[in-house]
N, C-alpha and C positions, 0 to 999 in steps of 0.2 A: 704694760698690761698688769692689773691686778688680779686676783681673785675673791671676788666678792661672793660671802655667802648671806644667805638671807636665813634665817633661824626664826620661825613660828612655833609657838606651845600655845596648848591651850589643853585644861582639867576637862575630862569628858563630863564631870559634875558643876561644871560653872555654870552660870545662869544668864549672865550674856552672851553676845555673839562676838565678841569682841578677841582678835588673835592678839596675844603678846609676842611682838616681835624685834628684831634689830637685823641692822645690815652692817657686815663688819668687811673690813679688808685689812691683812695685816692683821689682826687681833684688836684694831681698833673700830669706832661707828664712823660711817662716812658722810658723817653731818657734817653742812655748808658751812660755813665759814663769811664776814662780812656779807656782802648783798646778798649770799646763798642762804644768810642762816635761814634754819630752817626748810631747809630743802635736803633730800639726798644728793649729794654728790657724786655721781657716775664723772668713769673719766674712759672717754676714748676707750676701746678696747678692752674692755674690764669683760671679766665674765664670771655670770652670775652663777650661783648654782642655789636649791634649797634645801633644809630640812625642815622636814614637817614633825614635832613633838606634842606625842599624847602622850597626858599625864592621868594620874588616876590615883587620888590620894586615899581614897577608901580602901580599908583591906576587907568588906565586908562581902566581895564578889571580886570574881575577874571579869575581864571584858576585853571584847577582840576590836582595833578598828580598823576599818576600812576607808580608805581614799576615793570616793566613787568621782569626785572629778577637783582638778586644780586649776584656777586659773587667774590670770595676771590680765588688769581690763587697762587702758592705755586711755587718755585723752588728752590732743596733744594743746597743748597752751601756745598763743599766738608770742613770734618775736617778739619783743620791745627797739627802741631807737638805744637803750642802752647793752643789749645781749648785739644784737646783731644791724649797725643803720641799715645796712644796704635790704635787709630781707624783714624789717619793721613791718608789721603787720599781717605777716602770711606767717603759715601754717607749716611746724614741721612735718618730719612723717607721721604714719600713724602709730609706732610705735618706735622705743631707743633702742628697740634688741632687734638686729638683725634685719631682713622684709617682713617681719612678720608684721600681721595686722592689727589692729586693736582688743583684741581677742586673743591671748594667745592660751590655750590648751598644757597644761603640764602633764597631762595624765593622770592613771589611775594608782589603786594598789595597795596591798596590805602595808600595817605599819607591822614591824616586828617589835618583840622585846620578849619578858614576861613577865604579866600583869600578877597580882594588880596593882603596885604602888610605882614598878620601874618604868623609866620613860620609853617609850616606844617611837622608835622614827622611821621616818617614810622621806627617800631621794626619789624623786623623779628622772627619768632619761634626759631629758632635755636641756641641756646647758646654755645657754644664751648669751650673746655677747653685744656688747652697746656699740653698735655702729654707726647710731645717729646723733646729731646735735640738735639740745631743743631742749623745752623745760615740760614737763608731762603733768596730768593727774596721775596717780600709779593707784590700783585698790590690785587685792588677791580677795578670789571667792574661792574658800575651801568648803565644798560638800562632801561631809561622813556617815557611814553607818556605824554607828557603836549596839555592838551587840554585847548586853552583859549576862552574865550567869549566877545566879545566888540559889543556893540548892533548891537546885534541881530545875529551875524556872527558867528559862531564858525572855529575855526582853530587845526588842531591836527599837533604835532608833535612828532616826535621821538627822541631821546636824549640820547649820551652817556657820563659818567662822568666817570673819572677815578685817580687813583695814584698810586704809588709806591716805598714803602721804603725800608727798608732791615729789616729783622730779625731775632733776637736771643732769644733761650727759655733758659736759664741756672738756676742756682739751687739755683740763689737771693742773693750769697754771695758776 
């Protein structure tokens, strides 16, 4: 069993919606390797956990954010004759973590730090562990409120960050 984290940032001033992220275990990324490249490599029992990083390179305001919801979308990709003959062409579960479904909910919640240039992170309760075998879509939808402050005015917004790689839970050999 590993401990994988997954580590998202993203500048509440950036202009895409796009999270920078990595998934490390060990202090290393757990990119595939031959027929995996390009894939994450889950192994068997690994558990996940996240940090969510808000950055805020302005010093011209501070700003507070908020997590108003987290979530990890699953779709799962059919066997192949070379991942698995006997189960070629069906479907694994709907998701690598645990029963959960293809939806899985991380919760909500303040990032802490203090603004406005230091990074600000947000864990969720929920830890998740790769119980299943199978090669997935994986996306995270992170929805935020960033509230900024520049004298005297306050401004809220809404904010949605996301990505999407592929993945596989196999048995680390």
């Amino acid at each position: 069993m590993r401990d994988v984290i997954l580590n998202v940032t993203f500048d509440i001033d950036q202009d895409t919606q796009l999270l920078r992220w990595n998934f490390e275990a060990d202090g290393k990324p757990i990119a595939g390797q031959g027929v995996e490249t390009g894939l994450l490599a889950f192994q068997l029992a690994d558990k996940l956990s996240v940090n969510v990083i808000a950055e805020c390179k302005s010093s011209e305001y501070t700003a507070d954010v908020h997590i108003d919801g987290c979530h990890f979308i699953t779709i799962p990709r059919a066997f192949t004759k070379r991942e698995n003959p006997e189960r070629a062409g069906e479907f694994p579960e709907a998701s690598p973590f645990n029963d959960y479904g293809a939806v899985i909910s991380l919760g909500s919640g303040d990032c802490v730090g203090h603004p406005p240039t230091t990074v600000k992170l947000w864990q969720p309760d929920l830890p998740m562990q790769c119980d299943n075998l199978g090669r997935w879509e994986l996306s995270m939808v992170l929805t935020t409120t960033i509230t900024r402050n520049q004298g005297g005015l306050t401004h809220r917004e809404q904010r949605v960050f996301a990505f999407d790689p592929e993945c596989e839970v196999g048995m680390g050999t």
